[in-house]
C-alpha positions, -999 to 999 in steps of 0.1 A, spaced: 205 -72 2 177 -91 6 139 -88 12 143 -104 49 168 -79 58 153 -49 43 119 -60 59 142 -58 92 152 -28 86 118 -14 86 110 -28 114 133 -2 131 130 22 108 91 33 98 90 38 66 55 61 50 46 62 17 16 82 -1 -12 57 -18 -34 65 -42 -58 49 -69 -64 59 -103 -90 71 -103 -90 90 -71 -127 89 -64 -129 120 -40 -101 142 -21 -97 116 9 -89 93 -19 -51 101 -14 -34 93 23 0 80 38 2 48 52 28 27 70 51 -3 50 50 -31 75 72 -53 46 78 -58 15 74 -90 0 83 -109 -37 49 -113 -53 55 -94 -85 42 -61 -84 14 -67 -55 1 -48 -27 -13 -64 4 -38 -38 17 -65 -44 43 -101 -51 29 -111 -15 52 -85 2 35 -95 -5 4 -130 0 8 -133 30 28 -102 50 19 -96 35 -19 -131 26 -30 -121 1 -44 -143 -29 -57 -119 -58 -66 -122 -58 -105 -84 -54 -109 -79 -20 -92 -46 -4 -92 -27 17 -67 3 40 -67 28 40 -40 
């Protein structure tokens, strides 16, 4: 099966997943978000620049999340 038609799938079927970064900088620093698709990049996640400021704390030197 491929990415297209698992990305379809979603699509119909919400998928939620818990995110976190290690560190967790404080106890909001854990929450459940939505997969809108998945994608072949190699181990990437495409996160909005508010989510990962404001919920992750994250500062772009090579930050890594857990899904």
């Amino acid at each position: 099966m491929g990415v297209r038609r698992i990305n379809q799938w979603i699509a119909e079927n919400p998928q939620r997943v818990l995110v976190s970064r290690s560190p967790i900088p404080f106890v909001g620093g854990v929450f459940v978000a939505n997969i809108k698709a998945l994608h072949e990049r190699g181990g990437q996640v495409v996160l909005s620049d508010e989510t990962v400021v404001k919920r992750l704390e994250g500062d772009w030197d090579g930050d890594a999340v857990q899904i």
